[in-house]
N, C-alpha and C positions, 0 to 999 in steps of 0.2 A: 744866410745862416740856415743848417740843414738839423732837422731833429729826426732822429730813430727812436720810433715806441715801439717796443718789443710784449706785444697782447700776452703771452708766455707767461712771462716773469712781471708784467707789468709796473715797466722802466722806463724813463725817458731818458736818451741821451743824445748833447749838445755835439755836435758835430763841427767840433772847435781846437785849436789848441791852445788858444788861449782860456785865461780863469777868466771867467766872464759872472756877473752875480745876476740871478735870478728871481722867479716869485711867480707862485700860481694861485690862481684865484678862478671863481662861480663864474657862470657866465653874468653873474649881478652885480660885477667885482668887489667880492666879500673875498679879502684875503686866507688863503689856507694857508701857506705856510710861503718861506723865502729860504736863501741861499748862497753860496758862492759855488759854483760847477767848477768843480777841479780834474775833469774825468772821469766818475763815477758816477757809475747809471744813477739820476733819480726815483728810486723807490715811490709809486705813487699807488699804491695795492690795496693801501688802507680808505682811499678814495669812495668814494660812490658812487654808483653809474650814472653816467653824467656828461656837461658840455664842460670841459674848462680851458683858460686860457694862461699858456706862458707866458710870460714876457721877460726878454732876457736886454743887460744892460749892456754893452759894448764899446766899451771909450763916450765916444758922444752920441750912438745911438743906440734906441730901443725895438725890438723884435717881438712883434706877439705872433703865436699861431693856437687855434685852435686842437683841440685832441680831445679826443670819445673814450669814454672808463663804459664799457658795453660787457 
């Protein structure tokens, strides 16, 4: 599973075409917020600069990858 951060607009997007439900969290994993990804960028602007991790649900598995708020 592939993500597009776009530094710009500061958006992540799942490179999916399924709805797949999400959650990003600290790298101390103190939850920020969660989701269901329907193909719309998620907005993470309001973020802090920082280390965080996604991790996305996909039928029976789970996806994390790291991304930088710089």
């Amino acid at each position: 599973m592939a993500i597009k951060q776009n530094y710009e607009n500061y958006t992540l997007e799942i490179l999916t075409e399924k709805t797949v439900n999400y959650s990003i969290t600290t790298f101390d994993n103190k939850l920020l917020f969660s989701g269901i990804f329907k193909g719309i960028p998620i907005n993470v602007s309001n973020l802090e600069y920082g280390l965080y991790i996604l991790k996305i649900k996909d039928e029976n598995k789970v996806y994390t990858r790291r991304f930088i708020i710089d």
